[in-house]
N, C-alpha and C positions, 0 to 999 in steps of 0.2 A: 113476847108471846102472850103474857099476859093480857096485855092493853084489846088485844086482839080477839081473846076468847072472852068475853063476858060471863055468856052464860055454863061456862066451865067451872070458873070462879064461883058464879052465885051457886051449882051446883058442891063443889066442892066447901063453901062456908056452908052450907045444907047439913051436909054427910057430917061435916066436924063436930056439926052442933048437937046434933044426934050420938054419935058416940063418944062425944064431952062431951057432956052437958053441964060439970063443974069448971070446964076450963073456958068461962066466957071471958078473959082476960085475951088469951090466945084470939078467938075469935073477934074479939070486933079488933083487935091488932091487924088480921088479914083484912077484917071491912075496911079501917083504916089506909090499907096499903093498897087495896083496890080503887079507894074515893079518890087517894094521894094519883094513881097510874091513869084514873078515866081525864082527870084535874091537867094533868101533864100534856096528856093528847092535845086535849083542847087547847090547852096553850099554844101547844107547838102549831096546831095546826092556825090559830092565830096568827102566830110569826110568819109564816109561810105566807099568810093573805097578804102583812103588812109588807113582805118583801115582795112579791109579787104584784103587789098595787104599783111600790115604788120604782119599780122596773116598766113598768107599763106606763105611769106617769111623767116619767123621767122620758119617755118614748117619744109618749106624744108631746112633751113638751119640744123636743128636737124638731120632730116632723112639722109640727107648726111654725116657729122660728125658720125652716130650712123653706119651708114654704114659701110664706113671706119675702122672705129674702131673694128665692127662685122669681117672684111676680117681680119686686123692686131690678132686676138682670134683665128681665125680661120687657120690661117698662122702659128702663134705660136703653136698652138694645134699640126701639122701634124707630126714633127719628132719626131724622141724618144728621149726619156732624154738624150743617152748618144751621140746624135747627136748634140745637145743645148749646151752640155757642149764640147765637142772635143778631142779628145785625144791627141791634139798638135793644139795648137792656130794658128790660121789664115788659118784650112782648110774652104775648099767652099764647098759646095753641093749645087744642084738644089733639090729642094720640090715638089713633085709631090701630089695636090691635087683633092682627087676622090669627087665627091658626091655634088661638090655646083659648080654649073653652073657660077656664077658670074668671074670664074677663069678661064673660058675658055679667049686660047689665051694668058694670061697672066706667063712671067716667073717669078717664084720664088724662089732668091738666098740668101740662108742661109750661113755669114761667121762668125766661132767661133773665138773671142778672149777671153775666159777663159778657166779653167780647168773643169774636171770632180767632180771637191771639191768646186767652184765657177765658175758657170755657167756666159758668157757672150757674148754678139756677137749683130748683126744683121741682119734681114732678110728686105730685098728687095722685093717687088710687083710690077713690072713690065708692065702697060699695052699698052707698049710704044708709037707709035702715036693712038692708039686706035682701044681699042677692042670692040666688042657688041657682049653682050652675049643674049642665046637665048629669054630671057622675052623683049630684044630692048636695055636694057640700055648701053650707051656707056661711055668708062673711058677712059681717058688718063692721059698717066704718069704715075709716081712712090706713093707707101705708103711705106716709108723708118721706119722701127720697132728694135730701141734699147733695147735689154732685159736685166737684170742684174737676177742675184740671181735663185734659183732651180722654175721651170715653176709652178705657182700656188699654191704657199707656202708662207704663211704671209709673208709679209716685200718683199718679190721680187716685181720687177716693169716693165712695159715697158714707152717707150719716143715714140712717134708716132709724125711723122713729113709729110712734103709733099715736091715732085718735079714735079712742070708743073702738080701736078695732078687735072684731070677734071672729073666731073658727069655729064653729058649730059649739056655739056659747061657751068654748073657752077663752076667755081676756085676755091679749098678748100686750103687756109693754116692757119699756126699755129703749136701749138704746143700741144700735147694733154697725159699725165703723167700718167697711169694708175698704182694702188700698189693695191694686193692684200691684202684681211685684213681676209676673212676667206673661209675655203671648208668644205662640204661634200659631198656625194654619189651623191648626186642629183643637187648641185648647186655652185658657186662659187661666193662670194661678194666680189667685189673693189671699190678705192674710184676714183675718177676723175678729175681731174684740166685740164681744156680747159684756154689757154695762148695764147693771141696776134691772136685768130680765127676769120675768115674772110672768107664768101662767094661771090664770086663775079661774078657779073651774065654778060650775055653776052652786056648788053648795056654800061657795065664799072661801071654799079651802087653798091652797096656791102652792106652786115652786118656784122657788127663786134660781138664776143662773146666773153665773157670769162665765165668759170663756175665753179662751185664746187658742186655734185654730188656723190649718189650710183647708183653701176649700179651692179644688179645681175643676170646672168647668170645662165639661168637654161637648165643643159646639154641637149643634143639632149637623146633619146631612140631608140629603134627599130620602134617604132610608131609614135616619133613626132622627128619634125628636132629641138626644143631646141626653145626657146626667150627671151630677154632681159628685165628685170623689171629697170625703171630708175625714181631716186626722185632725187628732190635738189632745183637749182637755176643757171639761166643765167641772165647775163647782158651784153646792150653793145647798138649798136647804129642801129638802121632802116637805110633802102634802101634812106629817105631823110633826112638822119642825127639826128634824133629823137630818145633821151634816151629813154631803156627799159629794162626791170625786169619782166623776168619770172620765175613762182615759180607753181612746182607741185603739185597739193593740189590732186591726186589721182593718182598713180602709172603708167608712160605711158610702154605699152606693147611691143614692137618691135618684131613683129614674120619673121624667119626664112624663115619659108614656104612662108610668103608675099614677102620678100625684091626678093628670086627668080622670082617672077612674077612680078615682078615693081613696087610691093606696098611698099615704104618705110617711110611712115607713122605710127605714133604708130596705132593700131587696137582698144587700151582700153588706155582709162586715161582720166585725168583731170587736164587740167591748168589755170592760172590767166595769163595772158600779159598784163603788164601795159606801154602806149607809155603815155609818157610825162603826170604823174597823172591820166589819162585814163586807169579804168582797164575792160578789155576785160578778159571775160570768157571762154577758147576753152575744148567744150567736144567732143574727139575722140572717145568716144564709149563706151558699157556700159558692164562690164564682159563677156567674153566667143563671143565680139563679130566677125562678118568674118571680112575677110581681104577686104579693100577697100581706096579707098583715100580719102573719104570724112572725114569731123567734124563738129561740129555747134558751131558758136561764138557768145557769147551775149553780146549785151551793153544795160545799162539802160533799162533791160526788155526787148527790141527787137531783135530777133534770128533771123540769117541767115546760111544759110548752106555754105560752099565753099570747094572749091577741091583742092588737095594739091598734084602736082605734079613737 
């Protein structure tokens, strides 16, 4: 209550000093404890920024990683089988994709080194000094996509790398191993290894990831453009070098239709972030919810909302 009344305080050392006027021991003791209480605030509310940054950064580091990753699915998807596998190794084609905005501007070159009996090659994403697509977002550079083995058949895999590639001048690399482990009509599950990943924002400041994860894929329709369901675990280091471990305790969402409009944030789930013993609570939203950037993060009881872009 103190921290709170200032001018109570300065009133009250006032009054003391006047009816002591021999006991200035006493008084600057309370100024002291006043300096010590405004000192405190500040601090805290310091803390507060530095966890609240690193919930946010930790966000968008996801969202851009899941990004990526979402165009490399999306990439892979567009040619036919017997384009994936080649009828003679080391042909090239360019991949013409309709229907997701995020490609505009960007060229994409699919080169086969396997056979029609063992699929292999890669595809190239292109956004060379940069593109911006219609929702604003701007990319530059390459998503370089090694594929092996028949497109979304257990045991096949892709390798997901980066060149000079940027999300609205955040630097993504690393290395990112996607294997598929099961399909049916409606969905595709793989597992994940995020290796040596790294966001790096534009003051030079960065996060590091690595992770191990499912990520399930649920096809687009005639009615909906498809979303990502993703559980697991990341780990790795904060924007001020501070260990963290996040672990999904309610499935995060990743919709299709949002990342078009600039929302690349999960829309539903639930996670734990813990920076250095610190565990912070992040809830993006609760089933069926819209697409938006926001989440709420709680520590020790206290919620705060913040925006994640």
């Amino acid at each position: 209550m103190l921290v709170h009344d200032i001018t109570g305080i300065q009133i009250a050392l006032l009054s003391f000093k006047i009816i002591n006027p021999m006991k200035k021991i006493s008084a600057f003791f309370l100024a002291g404890m006043f300096v010590f209480l405004v000192s405190c605030k500040e601090e805290a509310d310091k803390i507060t920024a530095q966890q609240s940054t690193a919930v946010t950064d930790q966000s968008v580091t996801e969202a851009y990683f899941n990004d990526a990753s979402d165009l490399s699915t999306a990439a892979y998807n567009s040619p036919d089988a017997s384009s994936l596998g080649g009828r003679t190794s080391g042909r090239t084609i360019e991949i013409l994709i309709s229907g997701d905005t995020r490609f505009n501007g960007a060229t994409v070159i699919l080169v086969t080194s396997g056979t029609l009996t063992a699929p292999a090659g890669t595809i190239t994403i292109d956004f060379g000094t940069g593109k911006t697509d219609p929702a604003g977002t701007t990319r530059k550079g390459k998503i370089l996509i090694a594929y092996v083995g028949f497109r979304f058949i257990p045991t096949s895999y892709t390798i997901m790398t980066f060149e000079n590639y940027e999300v609205n001048e955040v630097k993504i690399t690393g290395i990112r191993k996607i294997t598929t482990t099961t399909r049916t009509n409606a969905s595709i599950l793989f597992t994940v290894e995020d290796t040596d990943g790294k966001a790096i924002f534009s003051d030079g400041t960065f996060v590091t990831r690595a992770s191990n994860h499912t990520r399930k894929w649920i096809l687009p329709t005639a009615t909906d453009k498809g979303e990502v369901e993703v559980e697991g675990t990341v780990s790795g280091t904060t924007r001020d070098s501070k260990s963290y471990n996040l672990l999904v305790t309610r499935k995060l969402i990743f919709k299709v239709e949002c990342s078009l409009n600039k929302i690349y944030a999960p829309t539903e789930g639930e996670a734990t972030l813990t920076v250095d013993s610190l565990p912070i609570q992040i809830n993006y939203g609760a089933a069926g919810a819209a697409c938006d950037n926001t989440a709420t993060m709680t520590i020790a009881g206290t919620t705060q909302e913040i925006t994640v872009n």
